[in-house]
SERO-4910 file (N, C-alpha, C, O; in steps of 0.05 Angstrom, whole numbers):
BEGIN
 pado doro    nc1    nc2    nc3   cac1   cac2   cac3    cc1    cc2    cc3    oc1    oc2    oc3
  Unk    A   3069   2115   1971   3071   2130   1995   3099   2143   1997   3117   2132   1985
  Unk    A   3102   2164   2011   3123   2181   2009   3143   2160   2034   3137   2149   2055
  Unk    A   3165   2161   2023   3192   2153   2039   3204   2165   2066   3217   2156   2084
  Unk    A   3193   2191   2061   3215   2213   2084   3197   2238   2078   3188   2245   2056
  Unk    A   3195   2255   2109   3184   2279   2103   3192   2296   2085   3216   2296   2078
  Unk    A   3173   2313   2073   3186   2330   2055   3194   2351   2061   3183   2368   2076
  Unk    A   3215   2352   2050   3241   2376   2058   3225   2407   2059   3208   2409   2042
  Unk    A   3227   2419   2068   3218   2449   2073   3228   2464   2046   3214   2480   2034
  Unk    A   3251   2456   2040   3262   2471   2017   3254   2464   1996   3253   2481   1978
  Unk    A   3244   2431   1991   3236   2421   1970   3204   2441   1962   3194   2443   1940
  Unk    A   3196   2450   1982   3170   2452   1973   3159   2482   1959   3157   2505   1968
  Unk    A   3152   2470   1933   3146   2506   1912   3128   2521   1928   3112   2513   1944
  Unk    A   3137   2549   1916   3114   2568   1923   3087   2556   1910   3086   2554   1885
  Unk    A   3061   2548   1928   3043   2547   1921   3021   2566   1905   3013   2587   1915
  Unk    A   3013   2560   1882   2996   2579   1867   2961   2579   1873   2953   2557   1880
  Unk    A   2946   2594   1871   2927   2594   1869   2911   2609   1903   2915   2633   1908
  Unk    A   2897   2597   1918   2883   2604   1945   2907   2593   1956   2919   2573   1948
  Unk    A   2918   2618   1985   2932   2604   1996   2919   2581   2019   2923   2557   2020
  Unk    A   2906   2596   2034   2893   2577   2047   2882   2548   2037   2880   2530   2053
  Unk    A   2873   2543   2007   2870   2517   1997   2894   2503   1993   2898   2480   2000
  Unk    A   2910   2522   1979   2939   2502   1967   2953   2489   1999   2962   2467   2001
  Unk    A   2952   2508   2019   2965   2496   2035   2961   2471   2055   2977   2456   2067
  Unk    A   2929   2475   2054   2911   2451   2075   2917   2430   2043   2930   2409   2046
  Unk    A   2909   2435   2022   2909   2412   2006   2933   2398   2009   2930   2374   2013
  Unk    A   2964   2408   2008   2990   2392   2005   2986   2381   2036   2980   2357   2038
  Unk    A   2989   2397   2065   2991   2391   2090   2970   2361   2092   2978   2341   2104
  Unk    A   2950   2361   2081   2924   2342   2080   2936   2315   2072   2935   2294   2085
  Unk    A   2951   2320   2045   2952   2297   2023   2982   2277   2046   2980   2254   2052
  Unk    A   3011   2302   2057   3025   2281   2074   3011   2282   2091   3005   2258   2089
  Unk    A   2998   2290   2111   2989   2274   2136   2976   2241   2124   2986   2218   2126
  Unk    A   2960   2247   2115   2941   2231   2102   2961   2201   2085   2951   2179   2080
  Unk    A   2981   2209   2081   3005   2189   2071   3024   2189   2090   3046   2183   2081
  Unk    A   3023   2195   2116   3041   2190   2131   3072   2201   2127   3091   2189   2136
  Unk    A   3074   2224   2113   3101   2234   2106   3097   2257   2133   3117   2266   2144
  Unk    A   3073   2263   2142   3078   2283   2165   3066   2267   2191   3042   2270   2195
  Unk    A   3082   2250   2210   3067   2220   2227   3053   2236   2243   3057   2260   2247
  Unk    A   3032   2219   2255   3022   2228   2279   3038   2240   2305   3053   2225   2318
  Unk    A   3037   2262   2310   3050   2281   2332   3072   2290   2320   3091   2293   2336
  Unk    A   3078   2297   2293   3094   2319   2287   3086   2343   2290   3062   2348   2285
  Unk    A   3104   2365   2298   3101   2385   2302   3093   2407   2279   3105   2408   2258
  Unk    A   3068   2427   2284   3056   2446   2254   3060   2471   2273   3045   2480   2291
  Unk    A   3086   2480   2261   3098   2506   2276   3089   2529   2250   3093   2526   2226
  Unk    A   3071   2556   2267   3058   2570   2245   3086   2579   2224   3082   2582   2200
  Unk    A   3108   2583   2235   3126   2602   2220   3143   2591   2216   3164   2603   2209
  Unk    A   3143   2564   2218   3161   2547   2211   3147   2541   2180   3161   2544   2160
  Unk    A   3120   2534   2177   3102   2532   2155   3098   2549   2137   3093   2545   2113
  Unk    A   3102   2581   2154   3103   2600   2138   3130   2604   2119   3132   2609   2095
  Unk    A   3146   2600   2137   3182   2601   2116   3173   2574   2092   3187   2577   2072
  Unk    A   3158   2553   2091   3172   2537   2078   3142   2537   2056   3141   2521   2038
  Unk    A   3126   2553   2060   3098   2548   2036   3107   2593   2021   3102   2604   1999
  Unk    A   3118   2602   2043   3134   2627   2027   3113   2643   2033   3117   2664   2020
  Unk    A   3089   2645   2048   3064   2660   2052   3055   2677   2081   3068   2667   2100
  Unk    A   3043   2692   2087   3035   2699   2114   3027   2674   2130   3020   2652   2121
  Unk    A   3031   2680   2154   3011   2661   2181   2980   2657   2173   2967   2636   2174
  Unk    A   2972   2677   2167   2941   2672   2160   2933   2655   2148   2919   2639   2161
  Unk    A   2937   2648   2117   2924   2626   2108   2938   2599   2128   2926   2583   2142
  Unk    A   2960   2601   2126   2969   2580   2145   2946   2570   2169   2936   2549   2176
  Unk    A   2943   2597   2179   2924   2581   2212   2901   2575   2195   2891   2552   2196
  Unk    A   2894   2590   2184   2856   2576   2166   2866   2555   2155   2847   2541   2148
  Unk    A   2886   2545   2149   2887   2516   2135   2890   2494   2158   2884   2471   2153
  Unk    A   2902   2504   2185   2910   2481   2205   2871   2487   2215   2860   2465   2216
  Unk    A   2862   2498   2218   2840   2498   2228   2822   2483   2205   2802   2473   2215
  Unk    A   2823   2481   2189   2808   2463   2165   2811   2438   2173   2791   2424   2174
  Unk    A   2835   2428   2179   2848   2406   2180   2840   2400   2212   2837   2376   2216
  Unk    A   2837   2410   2226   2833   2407   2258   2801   2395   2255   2791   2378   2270
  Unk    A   2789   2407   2234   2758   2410   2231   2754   2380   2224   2734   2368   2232
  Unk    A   2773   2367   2208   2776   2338   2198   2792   2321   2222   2798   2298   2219
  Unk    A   2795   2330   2235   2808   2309   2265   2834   2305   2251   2846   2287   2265
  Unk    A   2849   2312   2232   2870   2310   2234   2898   2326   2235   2918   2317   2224
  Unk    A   2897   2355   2251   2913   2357   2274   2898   2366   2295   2874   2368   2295
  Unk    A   2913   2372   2312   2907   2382   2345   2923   2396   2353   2947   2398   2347
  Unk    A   2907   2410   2371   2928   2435   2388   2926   2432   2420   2909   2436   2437
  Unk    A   2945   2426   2418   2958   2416   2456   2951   2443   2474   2949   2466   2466
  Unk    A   2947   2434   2500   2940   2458   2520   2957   2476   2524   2953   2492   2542
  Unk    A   2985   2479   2506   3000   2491   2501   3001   2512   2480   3017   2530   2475
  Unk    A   2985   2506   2474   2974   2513   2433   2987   2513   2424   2989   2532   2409
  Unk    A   3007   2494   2421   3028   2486   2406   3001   2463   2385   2982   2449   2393
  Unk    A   3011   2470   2357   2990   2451   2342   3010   2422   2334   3035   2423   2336
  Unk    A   2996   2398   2325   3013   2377   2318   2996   2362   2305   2973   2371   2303
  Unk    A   3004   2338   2293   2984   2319   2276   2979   2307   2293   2990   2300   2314
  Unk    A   2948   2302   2279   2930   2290   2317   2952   2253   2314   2966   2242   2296
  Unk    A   2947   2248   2333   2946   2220   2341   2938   2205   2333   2918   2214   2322
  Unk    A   2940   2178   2328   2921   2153   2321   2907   2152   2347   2924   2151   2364
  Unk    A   2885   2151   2358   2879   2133   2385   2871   2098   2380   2848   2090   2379
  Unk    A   2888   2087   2378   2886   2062   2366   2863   2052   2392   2842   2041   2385
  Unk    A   2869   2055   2419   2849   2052   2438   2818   2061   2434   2802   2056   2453
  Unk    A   2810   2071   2416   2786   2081   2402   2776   2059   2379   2752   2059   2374
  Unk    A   2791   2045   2370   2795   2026   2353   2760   2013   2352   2745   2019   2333
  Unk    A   2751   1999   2369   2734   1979   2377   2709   1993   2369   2695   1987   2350
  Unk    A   2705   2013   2386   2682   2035   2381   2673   2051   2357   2651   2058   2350
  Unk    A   2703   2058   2343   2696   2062   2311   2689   2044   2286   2679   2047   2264
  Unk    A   2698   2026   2301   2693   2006   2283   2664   1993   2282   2657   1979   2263
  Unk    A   2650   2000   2303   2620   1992   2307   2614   2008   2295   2600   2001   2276
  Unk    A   2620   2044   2297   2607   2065   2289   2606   2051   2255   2587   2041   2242
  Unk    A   2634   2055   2248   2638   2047   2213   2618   2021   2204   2614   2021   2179
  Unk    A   2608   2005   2214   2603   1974   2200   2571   1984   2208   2554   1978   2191
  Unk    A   2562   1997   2228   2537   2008   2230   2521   2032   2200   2499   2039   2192
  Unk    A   2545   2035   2197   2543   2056   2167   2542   2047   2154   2522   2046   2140
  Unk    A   2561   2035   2152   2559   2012   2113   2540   2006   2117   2521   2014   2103
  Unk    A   2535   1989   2140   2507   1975   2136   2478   1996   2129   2464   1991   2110
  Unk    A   2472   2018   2146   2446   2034   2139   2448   2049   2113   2429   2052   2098
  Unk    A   2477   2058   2107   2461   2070   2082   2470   2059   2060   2474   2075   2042
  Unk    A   2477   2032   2053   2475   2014   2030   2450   2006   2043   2432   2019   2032
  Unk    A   2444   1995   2057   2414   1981   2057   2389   2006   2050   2368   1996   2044
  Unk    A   2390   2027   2052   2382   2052   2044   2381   2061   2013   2362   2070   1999
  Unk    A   2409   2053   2007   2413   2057   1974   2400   2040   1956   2392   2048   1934
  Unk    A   2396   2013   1966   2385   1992   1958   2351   1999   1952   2337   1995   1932
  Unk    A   2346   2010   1974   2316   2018   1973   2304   2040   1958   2280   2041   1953
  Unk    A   2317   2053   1953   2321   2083   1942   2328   2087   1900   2324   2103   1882
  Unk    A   2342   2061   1905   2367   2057   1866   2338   2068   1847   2313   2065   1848
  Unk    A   2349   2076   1837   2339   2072   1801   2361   2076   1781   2384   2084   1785
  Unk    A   2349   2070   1758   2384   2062   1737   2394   2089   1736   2418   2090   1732
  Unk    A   2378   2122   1738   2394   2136   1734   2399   2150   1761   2400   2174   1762
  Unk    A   2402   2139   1777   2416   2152   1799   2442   2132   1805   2450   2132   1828
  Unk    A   2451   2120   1790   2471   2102   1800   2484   2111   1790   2504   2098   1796
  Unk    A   2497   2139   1767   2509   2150   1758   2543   2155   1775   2567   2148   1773
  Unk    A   2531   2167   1787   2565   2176   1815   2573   2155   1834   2594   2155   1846
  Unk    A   2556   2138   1837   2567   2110   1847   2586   2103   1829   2610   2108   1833
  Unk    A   2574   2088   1804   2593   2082   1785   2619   2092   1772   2635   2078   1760
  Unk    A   2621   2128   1778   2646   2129   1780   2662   2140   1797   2681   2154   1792
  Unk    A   2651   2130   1825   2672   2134   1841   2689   2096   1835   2713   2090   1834
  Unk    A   2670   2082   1834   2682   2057   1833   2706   2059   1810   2730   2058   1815
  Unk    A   2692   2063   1781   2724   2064   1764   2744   2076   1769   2765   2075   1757
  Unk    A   2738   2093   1794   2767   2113   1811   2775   2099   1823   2798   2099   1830
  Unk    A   2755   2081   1832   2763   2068   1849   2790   2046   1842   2813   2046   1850
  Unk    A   2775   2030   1825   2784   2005   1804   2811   2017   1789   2830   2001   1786
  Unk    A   2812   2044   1781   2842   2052   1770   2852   2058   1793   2875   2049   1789
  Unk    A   2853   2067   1813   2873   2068   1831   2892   2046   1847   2914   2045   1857
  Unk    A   2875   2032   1845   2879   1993   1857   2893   1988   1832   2915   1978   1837
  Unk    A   2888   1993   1800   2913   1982   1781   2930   1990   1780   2950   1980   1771
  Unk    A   2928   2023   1792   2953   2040   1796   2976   2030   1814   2999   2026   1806
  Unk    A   2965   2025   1839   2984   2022   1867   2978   2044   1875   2999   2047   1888
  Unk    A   2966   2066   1880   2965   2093   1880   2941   2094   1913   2917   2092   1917
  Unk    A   2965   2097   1929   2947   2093   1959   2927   2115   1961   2903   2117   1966
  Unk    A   2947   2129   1955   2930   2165   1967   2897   2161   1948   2874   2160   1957
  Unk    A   2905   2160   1920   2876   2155   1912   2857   2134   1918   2834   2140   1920
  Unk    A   2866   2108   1921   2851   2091   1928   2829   2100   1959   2805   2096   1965
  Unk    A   2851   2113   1972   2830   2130   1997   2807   2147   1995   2786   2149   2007
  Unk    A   2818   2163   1971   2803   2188   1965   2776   2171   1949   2753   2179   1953
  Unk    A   2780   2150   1933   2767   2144   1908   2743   2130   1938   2719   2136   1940
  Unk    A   2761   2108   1962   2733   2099   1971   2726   2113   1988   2717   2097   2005
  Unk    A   2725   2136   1998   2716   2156   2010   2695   2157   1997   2674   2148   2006
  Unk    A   2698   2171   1971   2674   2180   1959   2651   2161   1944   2628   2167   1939
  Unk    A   2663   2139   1939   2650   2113   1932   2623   2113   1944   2600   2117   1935
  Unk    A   2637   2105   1980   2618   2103   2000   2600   2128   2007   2577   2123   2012
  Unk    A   2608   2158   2010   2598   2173   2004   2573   2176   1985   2551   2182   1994
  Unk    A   2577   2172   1963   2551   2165   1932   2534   2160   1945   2515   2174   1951
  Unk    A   2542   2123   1957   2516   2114   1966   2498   2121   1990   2473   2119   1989
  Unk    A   2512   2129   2008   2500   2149   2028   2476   2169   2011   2451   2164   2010
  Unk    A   2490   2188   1999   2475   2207   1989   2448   2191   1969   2427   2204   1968
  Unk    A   2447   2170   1959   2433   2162   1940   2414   2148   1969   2390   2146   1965
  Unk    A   2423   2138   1997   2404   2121   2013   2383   2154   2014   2359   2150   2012
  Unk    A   2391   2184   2017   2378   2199   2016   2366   2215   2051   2348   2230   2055
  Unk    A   2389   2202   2069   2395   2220   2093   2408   2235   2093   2430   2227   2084
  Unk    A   2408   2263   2101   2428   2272   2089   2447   2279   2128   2465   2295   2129
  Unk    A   2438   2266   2150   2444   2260   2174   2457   2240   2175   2477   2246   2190
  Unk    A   2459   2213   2166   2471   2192   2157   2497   2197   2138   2517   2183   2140
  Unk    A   2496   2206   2131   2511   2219   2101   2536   2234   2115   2560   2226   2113
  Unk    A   2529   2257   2129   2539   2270   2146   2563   2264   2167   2583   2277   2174
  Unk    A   2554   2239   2173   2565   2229   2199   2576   2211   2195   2592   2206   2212
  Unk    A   2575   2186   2165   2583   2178   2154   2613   2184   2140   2634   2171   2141
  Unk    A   2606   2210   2128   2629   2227   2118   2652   2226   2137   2673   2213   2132
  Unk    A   2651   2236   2155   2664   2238   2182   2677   2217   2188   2702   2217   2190
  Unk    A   2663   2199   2192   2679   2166   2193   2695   2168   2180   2718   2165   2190
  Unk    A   2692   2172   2153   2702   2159   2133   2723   2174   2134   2745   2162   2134
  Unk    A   2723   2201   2133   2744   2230   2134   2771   2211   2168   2795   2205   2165
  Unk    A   2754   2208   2193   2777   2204   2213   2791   2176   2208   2811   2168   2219
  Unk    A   2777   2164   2191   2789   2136   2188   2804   2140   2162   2804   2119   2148
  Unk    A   2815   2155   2153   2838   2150   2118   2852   2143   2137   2846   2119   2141
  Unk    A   2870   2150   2154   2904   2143   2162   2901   2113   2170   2920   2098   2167
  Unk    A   2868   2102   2182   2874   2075   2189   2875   2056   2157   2888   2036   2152
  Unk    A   2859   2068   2144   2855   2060   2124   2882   2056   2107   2891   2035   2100
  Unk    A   2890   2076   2105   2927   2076   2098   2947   2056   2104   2963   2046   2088
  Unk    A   2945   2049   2134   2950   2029   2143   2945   1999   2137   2962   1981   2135
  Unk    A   2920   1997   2133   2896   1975   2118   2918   1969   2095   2934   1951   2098
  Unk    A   2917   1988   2067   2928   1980   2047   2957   1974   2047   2969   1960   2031
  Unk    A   2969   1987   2067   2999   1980   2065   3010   1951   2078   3033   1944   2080
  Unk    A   2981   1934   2088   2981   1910   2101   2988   1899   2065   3006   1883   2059
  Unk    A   2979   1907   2053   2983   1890   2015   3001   1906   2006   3000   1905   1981
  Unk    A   3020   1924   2013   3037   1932   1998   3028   1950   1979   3038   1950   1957
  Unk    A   3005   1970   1986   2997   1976   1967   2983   1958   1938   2970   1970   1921
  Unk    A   2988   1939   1937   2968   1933   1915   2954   1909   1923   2958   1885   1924
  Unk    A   2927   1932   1930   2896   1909   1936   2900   1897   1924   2917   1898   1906
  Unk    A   2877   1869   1933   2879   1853   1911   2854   1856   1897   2844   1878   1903
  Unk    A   2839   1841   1878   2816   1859   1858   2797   1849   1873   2774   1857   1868
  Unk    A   2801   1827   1899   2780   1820   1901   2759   1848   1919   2735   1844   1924
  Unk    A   2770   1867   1925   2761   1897   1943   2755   1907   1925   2739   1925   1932
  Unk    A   2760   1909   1885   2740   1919   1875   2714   1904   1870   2693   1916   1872
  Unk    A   2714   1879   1863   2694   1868   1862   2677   1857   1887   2662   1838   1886
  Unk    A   2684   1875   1910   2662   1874   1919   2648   1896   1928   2627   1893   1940
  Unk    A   2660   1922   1923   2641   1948   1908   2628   1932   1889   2605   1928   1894
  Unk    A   2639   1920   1862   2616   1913   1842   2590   1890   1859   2568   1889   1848
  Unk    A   2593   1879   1874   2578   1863   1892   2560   1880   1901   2537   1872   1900
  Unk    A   2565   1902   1910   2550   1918   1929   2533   1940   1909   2513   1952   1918
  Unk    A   2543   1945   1879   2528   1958   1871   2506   1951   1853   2486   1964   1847
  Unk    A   2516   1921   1843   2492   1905   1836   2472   1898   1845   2451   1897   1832
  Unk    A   2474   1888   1884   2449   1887   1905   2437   1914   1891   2417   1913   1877
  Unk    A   2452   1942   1898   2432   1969   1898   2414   1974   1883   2392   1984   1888
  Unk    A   2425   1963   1855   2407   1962   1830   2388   1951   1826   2367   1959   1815
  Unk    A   2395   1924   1839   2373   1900   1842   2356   1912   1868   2339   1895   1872
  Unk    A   2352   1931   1886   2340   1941   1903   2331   1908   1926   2310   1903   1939
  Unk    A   2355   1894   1923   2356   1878   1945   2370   1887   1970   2394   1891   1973
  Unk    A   2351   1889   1990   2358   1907   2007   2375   1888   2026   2395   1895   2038
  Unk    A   2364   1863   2028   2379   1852   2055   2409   1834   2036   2431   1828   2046
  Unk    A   2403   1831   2015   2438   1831   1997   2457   1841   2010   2477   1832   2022
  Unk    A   2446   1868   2007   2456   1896   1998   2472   1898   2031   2497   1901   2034
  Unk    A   2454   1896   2051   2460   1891   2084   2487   1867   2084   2511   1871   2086
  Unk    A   2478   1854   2081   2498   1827   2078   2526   1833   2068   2545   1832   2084
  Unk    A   2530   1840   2042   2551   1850   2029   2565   1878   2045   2589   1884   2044
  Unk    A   2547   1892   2058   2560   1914   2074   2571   1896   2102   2595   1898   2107
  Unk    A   2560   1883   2115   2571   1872   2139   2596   1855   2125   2613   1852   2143
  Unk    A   2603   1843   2103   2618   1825   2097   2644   1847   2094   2668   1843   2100
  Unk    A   2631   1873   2082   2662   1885   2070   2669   1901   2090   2693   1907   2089
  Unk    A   2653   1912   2114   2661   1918   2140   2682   1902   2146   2705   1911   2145
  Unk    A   2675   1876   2152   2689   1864   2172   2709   1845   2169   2716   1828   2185
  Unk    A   2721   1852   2138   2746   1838   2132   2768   1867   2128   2792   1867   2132
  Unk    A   2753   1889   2121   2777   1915   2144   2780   1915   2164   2803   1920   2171
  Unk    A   2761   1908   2184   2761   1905   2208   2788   1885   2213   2811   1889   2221
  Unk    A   2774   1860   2203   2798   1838   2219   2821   1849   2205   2838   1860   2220
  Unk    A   2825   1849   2181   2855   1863   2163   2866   1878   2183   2883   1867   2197
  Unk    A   2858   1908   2188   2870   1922   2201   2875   1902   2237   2898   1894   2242
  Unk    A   2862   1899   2249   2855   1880   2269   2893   1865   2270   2914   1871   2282
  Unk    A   2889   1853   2258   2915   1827   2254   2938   1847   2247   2961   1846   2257
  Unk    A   2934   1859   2235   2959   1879   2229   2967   1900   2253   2990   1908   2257
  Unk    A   2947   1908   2264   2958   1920   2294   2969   1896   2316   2988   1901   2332
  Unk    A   2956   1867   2316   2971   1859   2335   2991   1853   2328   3008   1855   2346
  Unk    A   3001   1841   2296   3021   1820   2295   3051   1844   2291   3073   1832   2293
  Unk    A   3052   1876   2285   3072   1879   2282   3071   1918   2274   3084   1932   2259
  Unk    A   3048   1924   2295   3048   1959   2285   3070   1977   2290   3071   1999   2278
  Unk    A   3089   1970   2307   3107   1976   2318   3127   1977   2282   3143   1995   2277
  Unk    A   3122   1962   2267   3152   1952   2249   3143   1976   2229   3148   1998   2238
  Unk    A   3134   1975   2212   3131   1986   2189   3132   2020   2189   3143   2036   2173
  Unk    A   3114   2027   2219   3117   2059   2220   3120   2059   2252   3116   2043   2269
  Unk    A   3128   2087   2251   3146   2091   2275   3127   2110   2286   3128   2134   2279
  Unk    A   3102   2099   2311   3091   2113   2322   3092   2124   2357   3074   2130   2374
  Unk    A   3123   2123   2357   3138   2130   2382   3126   2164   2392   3131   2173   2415
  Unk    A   3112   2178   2374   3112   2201   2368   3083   2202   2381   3078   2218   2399
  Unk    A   3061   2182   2370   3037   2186   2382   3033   2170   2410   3014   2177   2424
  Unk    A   3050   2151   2419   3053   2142   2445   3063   2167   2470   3051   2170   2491
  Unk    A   3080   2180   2465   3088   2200   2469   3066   2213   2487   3061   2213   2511
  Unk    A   3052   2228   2461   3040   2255   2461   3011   2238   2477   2994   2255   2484
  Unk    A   3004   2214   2481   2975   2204   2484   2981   2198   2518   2962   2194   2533
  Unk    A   3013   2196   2531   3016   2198   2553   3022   2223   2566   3025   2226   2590
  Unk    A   3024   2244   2545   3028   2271   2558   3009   2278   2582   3012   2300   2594
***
């Protein structure tokens, strides 16, 4: 994870779509906490420092708005959304209600050749955990969980799922930096837990193993907001802006 925001000056002219290159870098620090919740996304302040018009700039804060992670105050002043840690309780039903339907879905659904993109989101998964590599480990179980969604074969579930999974990286972020960045293996092997139920088309396994790996993020994150959220990152910024 990045140490200190990144300098305006540090940052190259981006090549390729501007509108992608710029939601992709803006995405990757929010998402690593180099840009915190309720920092300020000034269009021409962004524009001096990515070297490009306002345009792609606003289509990239609006990409990113579309993913809940920034917001634009009744001022339209834009900023990085907030944590609502007070939301906490209710997402977390939403999230453990997911794992659970569409692994128990996937389970019902497996055959050996559809387990294809499951299996390698997991080895993305599994090298990013040997890496230390936070940002991927997010991205890798994003899409992990994603596979199986798509393989339970709602594509409503899947959908809404995604979403979860998309507003929850920064808590998730949080999650891993409770280990210092390096999980321990026992979070890959229990993807391999969960994809063996699918295969085996043991559906209430398959349930079981999703309520189990819910709810030790749950408590993880859980214990780590009471015992000390205040220390590690400095969210003076989203207290702030959530009493505005």
């Amino acid at each position: 994870m990045a140490k200190k925001e990144t300098a305006e000056s540090d940052t190259p002219r981006v090549r390729g779509s501007g509108t992608q290159s710029v939601y992709t870098v803006l995405r990757r620090e929010i998402l690593a906490m180099a840009l915190r919740p309720g920092s300020p996304l000034d269009e021409v302040r962004l524009s001096e420092r990515f070297r490009m018009s306002r345009t792609p700039i606003r289509e990239a804060l609006l990409r990113l708005s579309g993913e809940g992670l920034v917001t634009t105050l009744p001022n339209r002043n834009t900023i990085v959304a907030p944590i609502d840690f007070a939301a906490l309780p209710t997402y977390f039903d939403a999230l453990t209600l997911m794992y659970r339907v569409t692994t128990r879905g996937a389970a019902l659904h497996a055959t050996p050749d559809a387990m294809g993109d499951i299996r390698k989101r997991q080895d993305e998964f599994a090298a990013a955990v040997v890496a230390h590599d936070a940002y991927a480990m997010i991205e890798a179980n994003r899409e992990f969980h994603v596979a199986i969604a798509e393989l339970a074969g709602n594509p409503y579930y899947t959908a809404f799922f995604s979403r979860l999974l998309d507003e929850g990286r920064r808590i998730l972020r949080l999650y891993y930096r409770t280990f210092d960045d390096r999980l321990p293996r026992q979070y890959v092997d229990e993807h391999e837990e969960m994809i063996a139920a699918i295969e085996a088309r043991d559906v209430e396994l398959a349930d079981q193993l999703a309520v189990k790996h819910a709810a030790q993020i749950v408590r993880q994150i859980q214990e780590y907001i009471a015992r000390d959220l205040t220390h590690p990152i400095d969210l003076s910024a989203t207290r702030t802006h959530h009493s505005a």
